[in-house]
BAVEXDO-677355 format. One line per 4 residues: number of its first residue (from 1); their letters; for each residue x, y, z of C-alpha. Coordinates in steps of 0.2 Angstrom, whole numbers, plus 5000, padded with zeros to 4 digits. Example, Ala and Ser with C-alpha at 12.3 -4.5 7.8 and 13.67 -1.06 7.14 Angstrom:
# residues 2
1> AS> 5062/4978/5039 ~ 5068/4995/5036
# end
This chain:
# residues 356
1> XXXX> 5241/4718/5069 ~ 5243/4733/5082 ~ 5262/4730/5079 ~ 5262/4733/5062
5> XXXX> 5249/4749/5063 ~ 5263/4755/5073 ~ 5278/4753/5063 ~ 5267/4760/5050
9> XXXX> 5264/4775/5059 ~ 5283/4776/5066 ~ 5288/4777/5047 ~ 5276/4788/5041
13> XXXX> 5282/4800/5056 ~ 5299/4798/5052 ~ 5307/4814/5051 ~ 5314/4822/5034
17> XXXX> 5332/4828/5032 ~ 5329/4847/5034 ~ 5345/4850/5025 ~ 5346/4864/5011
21> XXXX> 5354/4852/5000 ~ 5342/4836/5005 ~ 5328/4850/5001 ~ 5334/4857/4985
25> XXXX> 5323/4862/4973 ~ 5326/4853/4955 ~ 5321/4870/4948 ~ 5332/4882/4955
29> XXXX> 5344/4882/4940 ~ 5329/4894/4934 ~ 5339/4906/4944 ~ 5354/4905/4932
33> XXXX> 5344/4904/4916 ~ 5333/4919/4921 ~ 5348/4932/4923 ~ 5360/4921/4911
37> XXXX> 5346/4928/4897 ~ 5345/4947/4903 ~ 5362/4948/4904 ~ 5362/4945/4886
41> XXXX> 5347/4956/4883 ~ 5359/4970/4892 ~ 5372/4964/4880 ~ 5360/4969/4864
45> XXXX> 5356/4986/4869 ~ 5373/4989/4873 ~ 5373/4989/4891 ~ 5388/4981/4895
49> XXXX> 5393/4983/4914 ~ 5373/4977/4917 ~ 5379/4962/4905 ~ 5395/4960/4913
53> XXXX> 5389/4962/4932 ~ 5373/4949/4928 ~ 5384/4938/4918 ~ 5394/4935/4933
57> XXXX> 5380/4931/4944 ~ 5373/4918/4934 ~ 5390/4910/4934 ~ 5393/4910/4953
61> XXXX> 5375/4906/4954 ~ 5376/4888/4943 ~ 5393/4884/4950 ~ 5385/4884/4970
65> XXXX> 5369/4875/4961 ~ 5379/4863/4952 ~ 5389/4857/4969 ~ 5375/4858/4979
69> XXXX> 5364/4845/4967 ~ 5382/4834/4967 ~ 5382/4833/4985 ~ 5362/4830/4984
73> XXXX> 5367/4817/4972 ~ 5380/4810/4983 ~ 5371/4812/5001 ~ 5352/4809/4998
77> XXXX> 5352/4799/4981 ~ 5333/4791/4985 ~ 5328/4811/4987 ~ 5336/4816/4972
81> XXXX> 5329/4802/4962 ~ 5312/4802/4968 ~ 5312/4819/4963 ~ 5319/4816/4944
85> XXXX> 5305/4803/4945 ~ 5292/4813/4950 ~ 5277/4819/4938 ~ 5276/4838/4945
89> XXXX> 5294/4840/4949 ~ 5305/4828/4937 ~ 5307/4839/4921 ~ 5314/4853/4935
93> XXXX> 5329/4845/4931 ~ 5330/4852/4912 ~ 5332/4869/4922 ~ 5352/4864/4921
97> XXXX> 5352/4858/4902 ~ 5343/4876/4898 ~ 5355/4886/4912 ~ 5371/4876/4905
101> XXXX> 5367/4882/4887 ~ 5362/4900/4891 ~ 5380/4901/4900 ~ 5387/4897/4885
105> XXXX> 5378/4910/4877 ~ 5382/4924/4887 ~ 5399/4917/4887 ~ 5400/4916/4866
109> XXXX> 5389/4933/4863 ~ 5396/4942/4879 ~ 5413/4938/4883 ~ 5419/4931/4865
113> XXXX> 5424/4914/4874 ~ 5422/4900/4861 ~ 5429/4886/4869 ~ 5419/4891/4885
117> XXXX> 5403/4890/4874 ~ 5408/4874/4864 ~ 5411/4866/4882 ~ 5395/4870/4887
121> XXXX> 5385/4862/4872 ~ 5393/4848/4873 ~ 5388/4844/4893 ~ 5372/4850/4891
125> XXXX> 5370/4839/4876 ~ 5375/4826/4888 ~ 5367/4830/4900 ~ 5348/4833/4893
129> XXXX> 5351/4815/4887 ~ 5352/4808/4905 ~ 5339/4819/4911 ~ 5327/4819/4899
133> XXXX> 5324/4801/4898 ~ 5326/4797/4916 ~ 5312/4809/4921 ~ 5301/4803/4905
137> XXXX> 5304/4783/4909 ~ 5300/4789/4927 ~ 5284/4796/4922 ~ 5279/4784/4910
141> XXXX> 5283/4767/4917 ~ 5277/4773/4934 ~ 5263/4760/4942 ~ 5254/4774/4951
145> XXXX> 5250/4790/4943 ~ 5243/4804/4948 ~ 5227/4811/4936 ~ 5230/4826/4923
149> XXXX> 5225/4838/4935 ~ 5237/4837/4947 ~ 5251/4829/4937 ~ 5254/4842/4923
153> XXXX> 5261/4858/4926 ~ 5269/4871/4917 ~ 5289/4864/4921 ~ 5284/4850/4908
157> XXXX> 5286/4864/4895 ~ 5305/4863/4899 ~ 5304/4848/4889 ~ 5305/4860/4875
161> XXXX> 5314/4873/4884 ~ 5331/4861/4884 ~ 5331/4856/4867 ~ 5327/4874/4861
165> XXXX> 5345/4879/4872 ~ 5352/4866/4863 ~ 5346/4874/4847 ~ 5352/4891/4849
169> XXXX> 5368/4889/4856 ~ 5372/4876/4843 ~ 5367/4890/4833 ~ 5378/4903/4839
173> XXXX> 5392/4889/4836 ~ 5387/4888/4818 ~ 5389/4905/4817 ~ 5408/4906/4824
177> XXXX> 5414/4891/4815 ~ 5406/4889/4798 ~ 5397/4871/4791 ~ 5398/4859/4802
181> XXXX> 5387/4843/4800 ~ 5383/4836/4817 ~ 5381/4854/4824 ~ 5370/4855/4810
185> XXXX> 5360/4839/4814 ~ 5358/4841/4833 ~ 5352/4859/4832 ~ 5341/4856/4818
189> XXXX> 5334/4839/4826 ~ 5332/4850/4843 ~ 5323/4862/4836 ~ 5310/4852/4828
193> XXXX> 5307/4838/4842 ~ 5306/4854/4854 ~ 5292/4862/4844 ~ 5283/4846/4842
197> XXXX> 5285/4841/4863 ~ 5278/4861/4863 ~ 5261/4855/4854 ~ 5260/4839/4865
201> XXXX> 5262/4850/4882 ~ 5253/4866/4878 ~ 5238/4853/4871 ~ 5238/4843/4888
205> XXXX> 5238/4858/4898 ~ 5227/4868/4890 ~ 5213/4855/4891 ~ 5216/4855/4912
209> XXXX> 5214/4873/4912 ~ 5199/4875/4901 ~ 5189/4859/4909 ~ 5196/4856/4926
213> XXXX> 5193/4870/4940 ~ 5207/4881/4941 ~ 5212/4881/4959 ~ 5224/4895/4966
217> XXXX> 5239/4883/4969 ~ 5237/4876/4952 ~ 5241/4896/4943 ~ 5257/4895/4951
221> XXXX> 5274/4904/4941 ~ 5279/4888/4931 ~ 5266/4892/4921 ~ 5272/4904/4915
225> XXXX> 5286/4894/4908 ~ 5271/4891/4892 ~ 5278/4908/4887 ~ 5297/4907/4888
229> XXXX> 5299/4891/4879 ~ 5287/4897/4863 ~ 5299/4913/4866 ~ 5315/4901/4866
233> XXXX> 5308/4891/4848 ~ 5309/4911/4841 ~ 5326/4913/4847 ~ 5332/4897/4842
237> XXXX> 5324/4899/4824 ~ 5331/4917/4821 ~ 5348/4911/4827 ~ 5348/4898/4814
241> XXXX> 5341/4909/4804 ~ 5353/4920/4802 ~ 5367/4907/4798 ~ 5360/4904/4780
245> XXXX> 5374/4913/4774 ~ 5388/4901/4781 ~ 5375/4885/4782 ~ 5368/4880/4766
249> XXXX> 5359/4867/4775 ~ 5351/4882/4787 ~ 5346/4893/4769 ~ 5336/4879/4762
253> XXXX> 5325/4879/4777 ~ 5321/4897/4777 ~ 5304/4898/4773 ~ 5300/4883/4786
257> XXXX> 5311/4895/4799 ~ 5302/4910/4797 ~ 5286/4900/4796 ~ 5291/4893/4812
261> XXXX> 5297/4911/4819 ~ 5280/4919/4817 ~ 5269/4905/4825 ~ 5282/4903/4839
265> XXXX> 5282/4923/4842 ~ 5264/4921/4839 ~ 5261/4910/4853 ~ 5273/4917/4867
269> XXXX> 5263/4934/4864 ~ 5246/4928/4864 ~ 5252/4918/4883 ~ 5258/4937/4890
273> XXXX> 5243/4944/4893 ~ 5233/4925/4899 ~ 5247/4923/4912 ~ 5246/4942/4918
277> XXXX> 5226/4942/4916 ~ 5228/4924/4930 ~ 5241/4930/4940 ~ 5229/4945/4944
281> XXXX> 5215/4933/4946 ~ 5228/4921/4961 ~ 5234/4938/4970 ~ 5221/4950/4970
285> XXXX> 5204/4941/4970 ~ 5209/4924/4978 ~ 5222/4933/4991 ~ 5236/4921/4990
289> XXXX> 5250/4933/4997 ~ 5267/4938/4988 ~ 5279/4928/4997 ~ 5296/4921/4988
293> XXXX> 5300/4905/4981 ~ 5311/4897/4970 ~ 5298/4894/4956 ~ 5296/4913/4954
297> XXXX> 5313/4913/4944 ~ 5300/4902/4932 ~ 5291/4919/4929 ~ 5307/4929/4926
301> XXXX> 5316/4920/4914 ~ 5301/4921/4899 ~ 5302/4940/4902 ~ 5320/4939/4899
305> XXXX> 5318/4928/4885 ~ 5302/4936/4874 ~ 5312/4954/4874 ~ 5329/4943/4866
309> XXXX> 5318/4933/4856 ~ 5311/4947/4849 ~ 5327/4957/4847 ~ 5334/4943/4837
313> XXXX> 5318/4941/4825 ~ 5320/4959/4821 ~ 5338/4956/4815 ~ 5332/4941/4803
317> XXXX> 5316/4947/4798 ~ 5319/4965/4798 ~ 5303/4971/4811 ~ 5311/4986/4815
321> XXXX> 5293/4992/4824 ~ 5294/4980/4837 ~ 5312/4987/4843 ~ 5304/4994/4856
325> XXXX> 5297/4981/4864 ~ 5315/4973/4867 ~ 5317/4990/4877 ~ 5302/4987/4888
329> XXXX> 5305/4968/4890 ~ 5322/4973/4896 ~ 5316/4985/4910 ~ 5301/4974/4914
333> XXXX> 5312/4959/4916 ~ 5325/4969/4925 ~ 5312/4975/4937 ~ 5305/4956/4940
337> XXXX> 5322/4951/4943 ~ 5327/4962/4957 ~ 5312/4960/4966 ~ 5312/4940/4963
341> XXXX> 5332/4942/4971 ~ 5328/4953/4985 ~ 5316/4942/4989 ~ 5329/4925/4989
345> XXXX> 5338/4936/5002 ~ 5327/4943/5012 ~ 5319/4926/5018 ~ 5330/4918/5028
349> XXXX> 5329/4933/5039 ~ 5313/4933/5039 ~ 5312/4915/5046 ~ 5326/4922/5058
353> XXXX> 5314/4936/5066 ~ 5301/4923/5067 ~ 5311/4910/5078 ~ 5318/4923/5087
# end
């Protein structure tokens, strides 16, 4: 019996790689989706060395992200898959789906690269398929479960945020090529299962904020991923949207578009001023201390997204009023995202004064 108390212990004590790759966080494609998306708002109000220069960064950025999970992939397989696996860090993974298709955004809208853009759709079509249902079978036919309250966070509204990509980059394509029927079926189907996933989240998580006690930890920048993917649902919807003249498939949803449009614009407005009104309430009255982590790239990217989302609403729905705010959301994401990247850089010499 003592023998086995000590293997016990011996394996619980067992050292973990510290490896960055063996460490990686499933999220940081947020990175690449976060400037991916300003990089096109830079490109709406006509800023186009910002787009250019931030377009560039989101590339190299996936391309050491990408390798880095491969060799994960290849040299800790058990971490990697515990981790897709995982209730509060599995659906992390869609970051890649979402950062692939942005990409092929900047590159389409940008850069005028179709076949760059088409690439893209069609591995992050793959792609969300392996991941989506790996981290869902993981979740669901796991034998030990964690409860709601430390289960759900706000990474499982990237459920939502992957097939919306989906959406509007098979959107775009639409645009550039004319009718084209499975285009047409995937980014309609996407955008539809991502509104109703949408519903299923924002319900679930909304109960644990409203009857569980809120703890500091809990308010943490994934949740502000609840705003960014209503944003993506506007963007995906005006993107169709405005296709109707080349998609007769598109024009015969309009109404349930702009329907759709409003309430997803709606929502990712009504969760602004929540998420700010929290983050105030974590910072400054519970004193949990600035200090960077990968997650904060969570909190850029629906920044990002709200001022493009809204930007393309106004082009399909004709709100000129709100022009403005793209103006605002642009600066305020820029802002946010300097501070977010000085801060990627700063810590590891940070930790370097501290060993030294």
């Amino acid at each position: 019996m003592a023998q086995d108390e000590t293997d016990s212990d011996a394996t619980v004590a067992a050292p973990q790689p510290v490896s960055p790759i063996a460490n990686l966080f499933p999220g940081y494609f947020a990175l690449v989706l976060a400037t991916g998306i300003i990089a096109i708002g830079a490109d709406q109000q006509n800023l186009r060395l910002l787009a250019n220069t931030l377009f560039g960064i989101a590339a190299l950025a996936f391309l050491v992200l990408f390798i880095m999970t491969l060799l994960r992939l290849l040299l800790y397989p058990k971490l990697l898959f515990s981790d897709l696996t995982h209730h509060s860090l599995g659906f992390s993974f869609l970051t890649l789906v979402a950062a692939i298709n942005v990409l092929g955004g900047c590159a389409a809208d940008i850069q005028k690269w179709w076949t760059v853009a088409e690439f893209c759709w069609g591995f992050g079509l793959l792609l969300l398929v392996m991941l989506i249902y790996s981290s869902l079978f993981g979740v669901i036919l796991r034998s030990e479960k964690p409860p709601m309250g430390t289960g759900i966070n706000g990474t499982w509204f990237l459920l939502t945020v992957s097939l919306e990509s989906v959406a509007v980059l098979g959107g775009i394509l639409l645009g550039h090529t004319g009718p084209n029927e499975g285009i047409e079926l995937v980014t309609a189907s996407a955008f539809t299962l991502g509104i109703v996933l949408y519903l299923v989240v924002v319900t679930m998580l909304f109960q644990r904020w409203s009857f569980s006690v809120l703890d500091p930890e809990d308010a943490q920048p994934p949740s502000w991923i609840a705003a960014g993917a209503a944003a993506i649902m506007v963007l995906a919807g005006s993107t169709m949207l405005g296709t109707r003249e080349l998609i007769p498939r598109f024009e015969s949803l309009a109404p349930f578009l702009e329907g759709m449009i409003m309430l997803a614009w709606a929502t990712a407005t009504f969760w602004l001023p929540v998420l700010v009104g929290i983050g105030i309430w974590r910072h400054l009255i519970r004193r949990v201390p600035f200090s960077y982590d990968p997650s904060y790239w969570a909190l850029v990217f629906p920044l990002g997204m709200y001022g493009v989302a809204t930007y393309k609403m106004i082009s399909v729905l004709d709100f000129e009023s709100l022009s403005v705010v793209t103006q605002a959301a642009l600066i305020v994401s820029l802002v946010a995202w300097v501070v977010v990247f000085t801060g990627m850089f700063r810590q590891p010499l940070r930790r370097k004064s501290r060993a030294s």
